[in-house]
VEXSESE-128775 format. One record per residue: residue in one letter; x, y, z of N, C-alpha, C, O in turn. Coordinates in steps of 0.1 Angstrom, whole numbers. Each point is the difference from the previous one (the first is absolute). Example, Ala and Ser with C-alpha at 12.3 -4.5 7.8 and 13.67 -1.06 7.14 Angstrom:
BEGIN
   r   neast   nnorth     nup   caeast   canorth    caup   ceast   cnorth     cup   oeast   onorth     oup
   A     132      -57      78       -9        12       0       9       12       0      10        0       7
   S     -14       11     -14        9        11       0      -8       11       8       5       11       1
! end
This chain:
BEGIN
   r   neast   nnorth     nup   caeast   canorth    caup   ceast   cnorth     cup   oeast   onorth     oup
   X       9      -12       0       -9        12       0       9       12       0       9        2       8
   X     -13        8     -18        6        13      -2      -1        9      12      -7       -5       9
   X      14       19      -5        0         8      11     -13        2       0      -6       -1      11
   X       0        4     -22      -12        10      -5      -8      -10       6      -3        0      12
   X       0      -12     -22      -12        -8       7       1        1      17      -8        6       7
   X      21      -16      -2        4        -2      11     -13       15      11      -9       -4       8
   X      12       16     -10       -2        10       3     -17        1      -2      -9        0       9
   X       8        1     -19      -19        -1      -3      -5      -10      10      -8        3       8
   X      14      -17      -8       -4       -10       9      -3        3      16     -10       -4       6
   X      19       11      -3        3         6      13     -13       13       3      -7        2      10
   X       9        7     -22      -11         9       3     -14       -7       2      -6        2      11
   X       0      -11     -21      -11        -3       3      -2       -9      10     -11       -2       3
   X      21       -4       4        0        -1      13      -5        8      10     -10       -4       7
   X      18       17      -6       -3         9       5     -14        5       0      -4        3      11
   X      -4       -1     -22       -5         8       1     -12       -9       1     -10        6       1
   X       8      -24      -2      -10        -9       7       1        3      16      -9       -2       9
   X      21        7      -9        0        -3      23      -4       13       4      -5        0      11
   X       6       11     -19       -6        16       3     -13        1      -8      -4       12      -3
   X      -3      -23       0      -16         2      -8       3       13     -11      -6       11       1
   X      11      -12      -7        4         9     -15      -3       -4     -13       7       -8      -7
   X     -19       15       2       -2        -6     -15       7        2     -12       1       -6     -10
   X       4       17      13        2         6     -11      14        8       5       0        4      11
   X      12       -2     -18       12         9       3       1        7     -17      -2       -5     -11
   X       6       21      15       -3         7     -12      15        8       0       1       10       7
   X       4      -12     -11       16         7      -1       5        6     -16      -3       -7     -10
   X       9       18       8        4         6      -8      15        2      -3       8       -7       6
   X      -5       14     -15       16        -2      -4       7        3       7      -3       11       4
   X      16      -16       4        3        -1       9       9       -6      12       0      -13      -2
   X       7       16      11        3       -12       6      -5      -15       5       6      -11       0
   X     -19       14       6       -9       -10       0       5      -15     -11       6      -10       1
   X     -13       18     -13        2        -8     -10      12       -2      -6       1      -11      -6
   X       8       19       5       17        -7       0       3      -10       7       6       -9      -5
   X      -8        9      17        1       -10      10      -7      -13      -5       6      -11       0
   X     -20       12      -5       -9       -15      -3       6       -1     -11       6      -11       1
   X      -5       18     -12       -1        -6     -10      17        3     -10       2       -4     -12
   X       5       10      19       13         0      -1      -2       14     -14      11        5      -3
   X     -18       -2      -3        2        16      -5     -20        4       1     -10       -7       3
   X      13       25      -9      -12         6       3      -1        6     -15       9       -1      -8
   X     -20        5       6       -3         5     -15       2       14      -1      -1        6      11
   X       2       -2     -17        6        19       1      -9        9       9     -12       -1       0
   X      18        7       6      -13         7      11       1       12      -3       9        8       0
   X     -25       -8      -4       -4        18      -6     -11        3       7      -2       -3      12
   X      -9       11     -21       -8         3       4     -14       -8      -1     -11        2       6
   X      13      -14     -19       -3        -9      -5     -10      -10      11       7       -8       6
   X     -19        9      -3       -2       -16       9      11      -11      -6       4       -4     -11
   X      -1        1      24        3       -18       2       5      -10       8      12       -1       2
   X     -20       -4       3       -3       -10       9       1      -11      -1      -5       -5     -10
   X      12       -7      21        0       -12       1      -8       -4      11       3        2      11
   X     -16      -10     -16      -14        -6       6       3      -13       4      -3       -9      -8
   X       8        6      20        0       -10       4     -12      -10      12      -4        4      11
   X       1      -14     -16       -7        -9      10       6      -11       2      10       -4      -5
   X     -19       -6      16        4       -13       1       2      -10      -8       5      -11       3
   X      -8       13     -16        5       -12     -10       2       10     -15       7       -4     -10
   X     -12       14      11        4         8     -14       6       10       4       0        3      12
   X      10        5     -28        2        16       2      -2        3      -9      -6       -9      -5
   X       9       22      -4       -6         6     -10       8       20       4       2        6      10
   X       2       -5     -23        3        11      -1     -11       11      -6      -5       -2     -10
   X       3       17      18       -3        12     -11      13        5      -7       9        7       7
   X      -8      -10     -20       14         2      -8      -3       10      -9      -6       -5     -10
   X       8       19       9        6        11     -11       2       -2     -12      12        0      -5
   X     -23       -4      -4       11        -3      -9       9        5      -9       3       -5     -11
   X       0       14      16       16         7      -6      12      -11      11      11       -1      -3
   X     -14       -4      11        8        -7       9       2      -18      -5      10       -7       0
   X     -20        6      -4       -7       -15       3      12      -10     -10       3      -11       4
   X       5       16     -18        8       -10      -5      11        1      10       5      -10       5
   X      -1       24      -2       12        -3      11       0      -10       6       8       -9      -2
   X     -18        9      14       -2        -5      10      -3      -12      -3       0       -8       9
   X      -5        0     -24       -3       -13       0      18       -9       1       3      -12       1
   X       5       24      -3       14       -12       2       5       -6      12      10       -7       1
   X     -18       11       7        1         0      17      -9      -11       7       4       -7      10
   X     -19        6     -16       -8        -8       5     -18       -5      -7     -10        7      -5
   X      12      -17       6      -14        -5      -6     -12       -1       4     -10       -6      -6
   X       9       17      23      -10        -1       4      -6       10     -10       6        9      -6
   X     -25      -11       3       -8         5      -6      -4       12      -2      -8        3       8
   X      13       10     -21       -7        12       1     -12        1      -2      -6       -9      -6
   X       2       19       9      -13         6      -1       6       14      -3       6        6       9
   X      -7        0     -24        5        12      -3      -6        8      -8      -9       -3      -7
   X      13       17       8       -7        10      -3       6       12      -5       9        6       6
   X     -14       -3     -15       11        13      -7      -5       13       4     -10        1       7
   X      18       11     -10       -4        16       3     -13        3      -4      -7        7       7
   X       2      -13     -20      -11         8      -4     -18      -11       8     -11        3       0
   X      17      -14       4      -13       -10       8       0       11      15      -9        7       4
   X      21       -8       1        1         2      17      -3      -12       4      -4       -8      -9
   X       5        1      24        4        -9       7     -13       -8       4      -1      -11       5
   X      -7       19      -7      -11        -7      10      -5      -13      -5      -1      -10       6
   X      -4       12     -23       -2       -17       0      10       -9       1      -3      -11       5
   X      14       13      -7        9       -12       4       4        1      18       7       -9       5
   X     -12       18       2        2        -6      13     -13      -12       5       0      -10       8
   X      -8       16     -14      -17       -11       0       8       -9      -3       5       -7       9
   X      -4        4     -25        9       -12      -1       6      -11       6      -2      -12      -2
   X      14       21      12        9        -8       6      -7        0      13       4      -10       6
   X     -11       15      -1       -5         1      17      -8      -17      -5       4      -10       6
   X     -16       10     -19       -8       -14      -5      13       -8       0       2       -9       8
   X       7       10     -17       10        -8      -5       8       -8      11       5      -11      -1
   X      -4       19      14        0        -7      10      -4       -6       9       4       -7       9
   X     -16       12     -12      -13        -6      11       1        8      16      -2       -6      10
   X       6       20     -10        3        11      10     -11        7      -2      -1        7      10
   X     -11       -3     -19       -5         7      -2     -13       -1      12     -10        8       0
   X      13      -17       8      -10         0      11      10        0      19      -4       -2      12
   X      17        3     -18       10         3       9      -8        7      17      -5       11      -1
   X       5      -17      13       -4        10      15      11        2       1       0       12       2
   X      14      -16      -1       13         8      10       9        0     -11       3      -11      -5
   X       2       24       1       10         6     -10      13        0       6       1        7      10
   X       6      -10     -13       15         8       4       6        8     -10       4       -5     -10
   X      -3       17      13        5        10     -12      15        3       5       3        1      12
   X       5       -1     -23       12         6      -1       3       14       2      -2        9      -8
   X       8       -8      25       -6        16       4      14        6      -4       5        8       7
   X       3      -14     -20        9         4      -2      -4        8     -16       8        7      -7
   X     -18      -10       4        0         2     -17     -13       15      -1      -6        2      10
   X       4        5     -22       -4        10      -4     -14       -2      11      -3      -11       4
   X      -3       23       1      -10         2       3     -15        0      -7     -11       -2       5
   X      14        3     -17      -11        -4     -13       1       -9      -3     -10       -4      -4
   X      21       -8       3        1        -9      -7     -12      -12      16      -5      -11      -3
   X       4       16      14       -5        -4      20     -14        2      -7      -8       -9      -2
   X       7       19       0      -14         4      -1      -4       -2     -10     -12        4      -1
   X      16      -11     -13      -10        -7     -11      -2      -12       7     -13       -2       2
   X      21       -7       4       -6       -13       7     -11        1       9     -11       -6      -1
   X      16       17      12      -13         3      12     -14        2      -3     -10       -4       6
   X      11       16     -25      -15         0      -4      -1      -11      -7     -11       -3      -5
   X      19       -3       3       -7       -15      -8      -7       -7      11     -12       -1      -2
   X      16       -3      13       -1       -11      10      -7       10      14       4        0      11
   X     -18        9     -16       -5         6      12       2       -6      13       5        7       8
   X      -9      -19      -5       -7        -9      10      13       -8       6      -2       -7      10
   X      12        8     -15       11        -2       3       9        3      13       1       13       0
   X       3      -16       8        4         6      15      20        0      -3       6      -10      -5
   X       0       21       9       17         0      -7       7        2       9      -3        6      10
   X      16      -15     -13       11         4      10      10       -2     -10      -3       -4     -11
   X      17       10      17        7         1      -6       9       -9       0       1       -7      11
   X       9        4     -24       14        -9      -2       7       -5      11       4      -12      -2
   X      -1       19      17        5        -2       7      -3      -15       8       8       -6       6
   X     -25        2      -8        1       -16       5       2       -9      -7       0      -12       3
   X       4       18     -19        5       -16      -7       9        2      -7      11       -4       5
   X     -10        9     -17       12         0      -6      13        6       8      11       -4      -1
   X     -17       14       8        5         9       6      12       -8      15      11        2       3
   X     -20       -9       1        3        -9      14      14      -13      -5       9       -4       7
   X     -14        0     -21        8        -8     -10      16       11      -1      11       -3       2
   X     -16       13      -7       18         5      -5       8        3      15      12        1       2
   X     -19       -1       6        9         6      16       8      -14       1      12        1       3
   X     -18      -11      -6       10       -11       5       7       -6     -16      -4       -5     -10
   X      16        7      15       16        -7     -15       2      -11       2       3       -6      11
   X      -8        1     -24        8       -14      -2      18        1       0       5       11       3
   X       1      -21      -6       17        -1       0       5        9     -16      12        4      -2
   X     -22       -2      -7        3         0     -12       1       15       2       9        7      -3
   X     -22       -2      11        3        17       0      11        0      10      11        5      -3
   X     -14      -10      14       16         2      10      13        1      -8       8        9       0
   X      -6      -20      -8       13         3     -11      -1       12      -7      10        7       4
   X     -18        0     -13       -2        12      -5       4        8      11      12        3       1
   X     -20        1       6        1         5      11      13        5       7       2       12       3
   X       9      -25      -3       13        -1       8       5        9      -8       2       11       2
   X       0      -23     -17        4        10     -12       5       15      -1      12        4       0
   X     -25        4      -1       -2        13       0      11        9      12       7       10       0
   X     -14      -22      12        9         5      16      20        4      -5       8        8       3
   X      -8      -19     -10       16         0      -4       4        9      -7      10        6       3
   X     -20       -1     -15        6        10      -7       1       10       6       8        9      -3
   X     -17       -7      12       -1        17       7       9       -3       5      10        7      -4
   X      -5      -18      16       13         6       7      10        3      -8       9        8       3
   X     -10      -16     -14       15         4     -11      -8       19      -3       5        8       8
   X     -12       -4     -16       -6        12       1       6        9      11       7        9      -3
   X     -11      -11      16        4         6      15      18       -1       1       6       11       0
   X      -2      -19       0       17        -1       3       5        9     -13       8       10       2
   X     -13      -13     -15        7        14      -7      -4       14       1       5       10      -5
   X     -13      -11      12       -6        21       5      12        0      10       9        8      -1
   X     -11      -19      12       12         2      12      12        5      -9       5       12       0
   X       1      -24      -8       12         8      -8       8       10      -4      12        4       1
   X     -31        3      -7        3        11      -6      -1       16       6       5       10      -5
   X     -14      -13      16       -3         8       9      15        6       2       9       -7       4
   X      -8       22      -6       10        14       5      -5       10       0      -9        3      -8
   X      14        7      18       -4        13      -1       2        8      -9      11        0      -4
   X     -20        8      -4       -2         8     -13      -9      -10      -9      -5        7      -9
   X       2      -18       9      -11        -6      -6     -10        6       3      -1        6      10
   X     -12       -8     -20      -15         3       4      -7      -13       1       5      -11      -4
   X     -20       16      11       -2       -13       6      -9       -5     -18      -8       -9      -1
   X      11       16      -7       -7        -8     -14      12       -6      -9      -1       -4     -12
   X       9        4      17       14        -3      -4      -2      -13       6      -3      -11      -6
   X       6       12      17        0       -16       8     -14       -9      -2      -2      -12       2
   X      -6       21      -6      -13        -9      -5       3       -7     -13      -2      -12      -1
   X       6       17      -6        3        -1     -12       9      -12      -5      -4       -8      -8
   X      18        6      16       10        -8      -1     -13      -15      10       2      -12      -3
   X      -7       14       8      -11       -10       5      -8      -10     -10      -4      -11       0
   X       3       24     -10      -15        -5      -8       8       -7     -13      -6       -8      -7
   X      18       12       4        7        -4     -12       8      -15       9       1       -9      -8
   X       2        6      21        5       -12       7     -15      -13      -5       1      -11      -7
   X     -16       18      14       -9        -9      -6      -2       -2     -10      -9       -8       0
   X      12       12     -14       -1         1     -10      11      -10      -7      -3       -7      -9
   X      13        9      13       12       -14       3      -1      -10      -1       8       -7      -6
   X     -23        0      14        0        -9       3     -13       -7      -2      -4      -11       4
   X      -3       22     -14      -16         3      -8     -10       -1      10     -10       -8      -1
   X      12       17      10       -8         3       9      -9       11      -3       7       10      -1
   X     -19       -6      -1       -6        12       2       1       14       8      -9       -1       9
   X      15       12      -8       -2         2      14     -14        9       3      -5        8      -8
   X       2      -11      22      -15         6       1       4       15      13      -8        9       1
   X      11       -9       1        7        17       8      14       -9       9       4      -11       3
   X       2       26      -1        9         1       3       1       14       5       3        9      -7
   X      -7       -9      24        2         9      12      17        1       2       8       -9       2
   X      -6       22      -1       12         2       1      -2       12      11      -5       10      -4
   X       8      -10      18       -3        11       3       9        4      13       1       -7      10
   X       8       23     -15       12        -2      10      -1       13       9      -3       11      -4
   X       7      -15      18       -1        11       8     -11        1       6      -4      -11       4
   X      -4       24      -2      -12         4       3     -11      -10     -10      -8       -8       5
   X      10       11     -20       -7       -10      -8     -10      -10       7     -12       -1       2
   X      27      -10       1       -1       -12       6     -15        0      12      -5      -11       3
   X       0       24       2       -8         0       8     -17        2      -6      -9        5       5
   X      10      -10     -18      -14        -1     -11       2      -14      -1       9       -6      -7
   X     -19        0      14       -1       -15      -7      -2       -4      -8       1      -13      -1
   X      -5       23     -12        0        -3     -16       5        8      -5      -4        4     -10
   X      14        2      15        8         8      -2       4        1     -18       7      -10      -4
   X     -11       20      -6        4         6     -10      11       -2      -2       8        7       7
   X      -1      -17     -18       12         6       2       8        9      -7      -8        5      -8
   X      15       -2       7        0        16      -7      18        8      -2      10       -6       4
   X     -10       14      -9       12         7      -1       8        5      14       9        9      -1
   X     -12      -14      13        9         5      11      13       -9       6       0      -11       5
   X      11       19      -8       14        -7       3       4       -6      10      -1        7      10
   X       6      -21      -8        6        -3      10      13        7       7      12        4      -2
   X     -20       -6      11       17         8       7       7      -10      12      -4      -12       2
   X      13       18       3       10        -9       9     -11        2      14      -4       11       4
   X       1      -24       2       -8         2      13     -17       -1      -3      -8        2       8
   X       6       -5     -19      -14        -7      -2      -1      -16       4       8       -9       0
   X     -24       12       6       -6       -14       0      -1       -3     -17       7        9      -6
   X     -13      -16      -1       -8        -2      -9      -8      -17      -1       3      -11      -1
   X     -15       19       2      -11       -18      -2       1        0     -17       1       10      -8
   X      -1      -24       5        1        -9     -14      -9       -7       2       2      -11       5
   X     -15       15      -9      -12       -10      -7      -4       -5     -11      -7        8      -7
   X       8      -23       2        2        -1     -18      -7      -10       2      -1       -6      10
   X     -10        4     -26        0       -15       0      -4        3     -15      -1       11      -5
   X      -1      -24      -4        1        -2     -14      -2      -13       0       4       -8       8
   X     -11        5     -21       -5       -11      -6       3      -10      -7       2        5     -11
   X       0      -16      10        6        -7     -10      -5      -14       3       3       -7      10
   X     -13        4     -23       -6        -7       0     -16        5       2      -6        9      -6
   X       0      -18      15      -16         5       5       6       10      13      -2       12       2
   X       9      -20       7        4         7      13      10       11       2       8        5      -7
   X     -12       -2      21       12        12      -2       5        0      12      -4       -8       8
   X      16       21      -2        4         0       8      -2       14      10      -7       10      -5
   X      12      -11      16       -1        15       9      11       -2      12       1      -11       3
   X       5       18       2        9         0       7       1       15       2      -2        9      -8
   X       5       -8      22        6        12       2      13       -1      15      -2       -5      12
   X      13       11     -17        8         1       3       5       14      11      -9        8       3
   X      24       -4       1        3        16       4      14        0      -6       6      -11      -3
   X      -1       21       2       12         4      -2       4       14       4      -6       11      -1
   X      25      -15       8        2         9       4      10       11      -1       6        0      11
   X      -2        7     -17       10        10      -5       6        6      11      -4       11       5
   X      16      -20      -1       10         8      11      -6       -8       8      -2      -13      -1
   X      -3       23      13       -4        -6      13     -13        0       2      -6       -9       6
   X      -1       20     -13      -15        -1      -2       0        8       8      11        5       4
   X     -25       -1       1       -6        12      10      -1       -8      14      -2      -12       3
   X       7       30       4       -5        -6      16      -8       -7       2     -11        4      -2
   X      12      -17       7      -14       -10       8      -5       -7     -11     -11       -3      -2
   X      20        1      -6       -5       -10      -9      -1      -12       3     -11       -7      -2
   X      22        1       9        2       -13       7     -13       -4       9      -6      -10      -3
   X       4       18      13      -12        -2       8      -9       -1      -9      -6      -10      -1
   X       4       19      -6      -16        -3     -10       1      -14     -10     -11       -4      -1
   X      19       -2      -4        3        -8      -7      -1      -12      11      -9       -8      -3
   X      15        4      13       -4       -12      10     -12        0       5      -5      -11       5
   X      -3       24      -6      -15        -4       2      -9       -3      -8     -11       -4       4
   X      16        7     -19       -8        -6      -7       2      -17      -3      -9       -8       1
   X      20        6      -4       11       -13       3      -8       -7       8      -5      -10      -5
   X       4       14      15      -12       -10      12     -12        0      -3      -5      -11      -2
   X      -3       22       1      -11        -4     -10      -6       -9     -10     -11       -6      -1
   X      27        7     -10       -5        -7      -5       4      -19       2      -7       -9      -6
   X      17        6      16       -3       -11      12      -6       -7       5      -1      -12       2
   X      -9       29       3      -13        -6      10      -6       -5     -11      -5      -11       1
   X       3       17     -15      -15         0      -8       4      -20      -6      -8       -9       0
   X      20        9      -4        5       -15       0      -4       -7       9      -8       -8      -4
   X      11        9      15       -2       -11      10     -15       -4       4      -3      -11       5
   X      -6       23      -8      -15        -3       0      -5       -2      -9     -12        1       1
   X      17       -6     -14       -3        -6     -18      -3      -11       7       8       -3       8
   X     -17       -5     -10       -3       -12       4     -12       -3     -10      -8        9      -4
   X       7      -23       1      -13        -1      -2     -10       -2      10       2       -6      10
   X     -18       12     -13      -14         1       9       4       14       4     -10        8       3
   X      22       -2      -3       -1        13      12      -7       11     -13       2        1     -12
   X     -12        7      22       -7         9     -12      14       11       1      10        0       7
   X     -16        9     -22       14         9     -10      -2        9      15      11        3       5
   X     -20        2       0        4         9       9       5        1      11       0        9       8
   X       7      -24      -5        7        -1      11      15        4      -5       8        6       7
   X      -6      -11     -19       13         0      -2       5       18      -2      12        5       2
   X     -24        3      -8        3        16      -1      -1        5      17       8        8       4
   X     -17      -15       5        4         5       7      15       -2      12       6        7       9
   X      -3      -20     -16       16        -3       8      11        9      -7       9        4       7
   X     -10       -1     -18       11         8      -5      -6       18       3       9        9       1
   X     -19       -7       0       -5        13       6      -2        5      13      -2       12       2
   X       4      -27       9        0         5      18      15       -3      -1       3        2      12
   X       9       -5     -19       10         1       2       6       18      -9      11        6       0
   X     -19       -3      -4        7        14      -6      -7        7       9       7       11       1
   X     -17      -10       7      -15         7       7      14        0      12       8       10       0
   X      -7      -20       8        9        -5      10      16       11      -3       5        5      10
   X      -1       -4     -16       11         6      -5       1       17       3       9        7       4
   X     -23       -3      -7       -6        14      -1       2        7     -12       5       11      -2
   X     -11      -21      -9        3         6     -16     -19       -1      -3      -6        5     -10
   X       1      -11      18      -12        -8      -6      -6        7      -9      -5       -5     -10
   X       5       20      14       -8        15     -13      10       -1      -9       4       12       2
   X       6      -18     -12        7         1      -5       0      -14      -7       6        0     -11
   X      -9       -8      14       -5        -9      -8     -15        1      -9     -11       -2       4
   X      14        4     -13      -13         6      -9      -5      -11     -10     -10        5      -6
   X      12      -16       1       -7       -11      -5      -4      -12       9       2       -1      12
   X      -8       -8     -20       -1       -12       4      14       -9      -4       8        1      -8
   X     -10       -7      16       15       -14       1      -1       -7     -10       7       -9       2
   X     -13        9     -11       -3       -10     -17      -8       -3      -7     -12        2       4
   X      15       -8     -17      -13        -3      -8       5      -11      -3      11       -4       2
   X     -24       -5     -13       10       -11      -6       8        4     -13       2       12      -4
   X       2      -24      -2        8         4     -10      -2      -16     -10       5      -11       4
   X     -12       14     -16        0       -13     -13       1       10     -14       8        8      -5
   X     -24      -14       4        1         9     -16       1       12       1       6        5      -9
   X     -10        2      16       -3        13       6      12        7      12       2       -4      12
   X       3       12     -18       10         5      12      -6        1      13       2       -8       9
   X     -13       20      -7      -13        -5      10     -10       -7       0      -9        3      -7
   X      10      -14      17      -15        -7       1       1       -8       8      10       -3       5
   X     -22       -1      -1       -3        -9      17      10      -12      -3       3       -7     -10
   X       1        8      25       -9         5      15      10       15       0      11        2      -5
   X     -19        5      11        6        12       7      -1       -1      13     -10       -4       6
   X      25        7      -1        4         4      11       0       12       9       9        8       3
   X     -21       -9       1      -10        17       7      -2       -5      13       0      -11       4
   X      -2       22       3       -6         3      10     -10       -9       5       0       -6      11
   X     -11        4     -22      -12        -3       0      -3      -10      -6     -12       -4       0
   X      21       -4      -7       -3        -8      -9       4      -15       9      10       -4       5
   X     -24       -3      -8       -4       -13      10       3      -11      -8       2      -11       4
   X      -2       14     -17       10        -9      -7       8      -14       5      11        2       5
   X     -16      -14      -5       11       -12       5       9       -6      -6      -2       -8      -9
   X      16       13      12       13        -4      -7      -3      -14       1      -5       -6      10
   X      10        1     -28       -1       -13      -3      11       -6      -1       7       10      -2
   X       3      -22       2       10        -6      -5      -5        1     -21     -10       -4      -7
   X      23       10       5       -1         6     -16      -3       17      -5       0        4     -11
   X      -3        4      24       -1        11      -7      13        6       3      10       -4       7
   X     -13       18     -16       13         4      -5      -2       17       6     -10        5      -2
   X      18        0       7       -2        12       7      13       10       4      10       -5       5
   X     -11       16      -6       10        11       4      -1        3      15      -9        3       7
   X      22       -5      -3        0         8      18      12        9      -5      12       -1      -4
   X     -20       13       9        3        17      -5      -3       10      13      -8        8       1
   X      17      -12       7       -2        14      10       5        8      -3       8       -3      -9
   X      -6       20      14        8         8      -3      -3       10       9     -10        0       7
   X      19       11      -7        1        13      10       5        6     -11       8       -4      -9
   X     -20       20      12        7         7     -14      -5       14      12     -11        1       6
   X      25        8      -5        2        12      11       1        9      -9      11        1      -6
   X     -24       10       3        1        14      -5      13        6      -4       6        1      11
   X       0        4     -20        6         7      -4      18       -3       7       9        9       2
   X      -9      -25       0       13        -7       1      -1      -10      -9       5        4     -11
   X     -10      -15      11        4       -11      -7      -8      -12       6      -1       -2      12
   X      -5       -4     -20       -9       -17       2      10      -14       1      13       -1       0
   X     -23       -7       2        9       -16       1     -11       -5      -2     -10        2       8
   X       9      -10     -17       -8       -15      -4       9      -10      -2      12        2      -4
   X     -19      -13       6       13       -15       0     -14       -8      -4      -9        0       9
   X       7       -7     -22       -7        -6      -9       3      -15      -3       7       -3     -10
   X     -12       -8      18        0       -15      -6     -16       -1      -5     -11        5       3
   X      17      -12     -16       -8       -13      -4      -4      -12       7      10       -7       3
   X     -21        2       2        5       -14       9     -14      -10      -8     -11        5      -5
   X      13      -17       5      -10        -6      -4       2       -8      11      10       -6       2
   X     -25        6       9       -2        -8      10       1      -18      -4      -4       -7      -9
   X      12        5      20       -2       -19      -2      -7       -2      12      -3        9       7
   X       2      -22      -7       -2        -7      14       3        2      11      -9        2       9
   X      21        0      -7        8         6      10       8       16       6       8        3       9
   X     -17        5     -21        4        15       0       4        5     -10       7       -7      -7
   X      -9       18       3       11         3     -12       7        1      -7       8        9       4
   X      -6      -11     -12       13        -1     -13       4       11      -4      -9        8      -3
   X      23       -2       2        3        14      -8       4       -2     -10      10       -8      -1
   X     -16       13     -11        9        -2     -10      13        3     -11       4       -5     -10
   X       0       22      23       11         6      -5       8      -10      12      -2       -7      10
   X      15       11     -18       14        -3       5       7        7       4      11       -2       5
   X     -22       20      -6       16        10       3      -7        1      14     -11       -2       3
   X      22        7       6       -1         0      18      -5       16       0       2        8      -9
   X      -9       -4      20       -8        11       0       6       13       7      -7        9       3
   X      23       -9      -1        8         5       5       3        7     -10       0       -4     -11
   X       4       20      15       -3        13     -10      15       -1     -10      10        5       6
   X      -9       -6     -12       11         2     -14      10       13       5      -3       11       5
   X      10      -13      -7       13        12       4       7       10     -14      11       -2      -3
   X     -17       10      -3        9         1     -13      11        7       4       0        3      12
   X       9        1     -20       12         3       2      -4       16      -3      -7        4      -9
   X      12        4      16        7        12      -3       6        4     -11       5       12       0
! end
């Protein structure tokens, strides 16, 4: 059995144990994930109608030869000058959904594309992606864990040549730059590249921009890029000279943070335990107003996506999901610190999948 079937198998699993008639998803991650590609995403309806023994596409047909190189599931298509609606009749009959009670819509795809299903299926009751397909991508097989690692490797190779290159009189789009041409090396995508030095470093999405490194900067390095379906994220510090007063102290509390947020990665523990171990250890410190995100998100097809690591989020870490522990202290008009793993939980806690140590980089003078 193929990833793809393997994966449909699995969904309609899912969505017999959550009473789900019908799952309605659009171009997209979703469907990169099931069906290993998506059909061009415009403004175009189109939709993959799935049930318990059929699917059926609404297919564009300016789209539809493309997309037959990909898969033999059934269109139902429609050109600019028809519009969509008989062929969504079509395929809603064509799959026997047209009398669908519990929808799951893809609360990832167009808002018109939600609401031609919802006025098709008045009587219909909706929730969203998150209990099935959705619940499916949080947990990695070994095949994405490989991708996954993969990716992890090239960024540290990515990360060790900014360390390299990092000197005073560089800009921080300079050091981005020598970053994005490293992943490119190695046919990676790259998808941003935070470069942010000094005061900067105290924007957690910090712009990165035309401002010179100088001797006695912090600087945070946040990168990640693509290659393949998956991608990577890491974030790193670096230090020019000695760095700023109290750097050290601020850097061992995030260090422990992100520790504590390790040592409470477990599977069954809900995600908000684990933000809260790496947030009563920075709270504990007296940074706590200075920690300004949540401690992670996941990480597959989608650079963000569940589980998130919030506050609030009751979320039950599973053995197989894949997730960022990201604490950070970022002090007004001095300088930030984030320290960024990849971890894909096992059994037993877990897993990182960088290699580089989270100990601040020294460049040279």
């Amino acid at each position: 059995m193929n990833a793809s079937a393997s994966r449909m198998e699995k969904l309609r699993a899912q969505m017999a144990m959550t009473g789900t008639d019908l799952v309605a998803i659009g171009p997209g991650a979703h469907m990169q994930w099931l069906l290993g590609f998506h059909p061009h995403a415009d403004e175009r309806p189109c939709l993959l109608l799935i049930v318990a023994e059929r699917e059926g596409f609404l297919m564009p047909a300016l789209n539809a030869d493309a997309s037959r190189q990909f898969t033999d599931i059934a269109f139902h298509s429609w050109s600019d000058d028809e519009g969509p609606g008989a062929a969504l009749s079509a395929a809603l009959a064509g799959t026997g959904s047209e009398n669908a009670e519990k929808v799951s819509i893809d609360e990832t795809m167009r808002a018109d594309f939600a609401l031609l299903v919802l006025d098709a299926l008045p009587n219909a009751s909706r929730s969203y992606t998150t209990e099935t397909i959705g619940a499916l991508r949080m947990q990695k097989d070994e095949t994405e864990y490989s991708e996954l690692k993969q990716n992890a490797m090239i960024a540290d190779l990515a990360m060790e040549t900014a360390f390299a290159a990092i000197k005073p009189g560089l800009t921080e789009l300079q050091i981005a730059a020598i970053i994005r041409e490293r992943f490119a090396d190695h046919g990676a995508k790259p998808l941003f590249t935070i470069v942010g030095a000094a005061a900067n470093g105290a924007f957690p999405h910090h712009q990165t921009g035309d401002s010179k490194i100088k001797d006695g900067d912090a600087i945070v390095i946040d990168i990640g890029a693509r290659n393949g379906t998956y991608s990577s994220d890491i974030t790193r510090m670096a230090l020019v000279g000695a760095g700023p007063e109290g750097y050290a102290e601020v850097h061992a509390i995030v260090e422990a943070a992100v520790q504590a947020a390790l040592a409470a990665a477990r599977p069954g523990v809900q995600a908000m335990e684990v933000d809260a171990a790496a947030r009563s250890t920075i709270a504990a410190a007296g940074y706590g107003e200075y920690f300004l995100h949540r401690t992670g998100h996941g990480l597959g097809v989608e650079g963000h996506e569940p589980p998130y690591i919030t506050a609030t989020s009751e979320t039950v870490l599973e053995t197989g999901m894949v997730f960022s522990i990201e604490p950070g202290i970022y002090l007004p008009d001095r300088f930030g610190i984030r320290l960024e793993e990849i971890v894909i939980l096992r059994d037993d806690g877990p897993e990182i999948l960088s290699r580089l140590p989270r100990t601040a980089h020294i460049a040279k003078v």
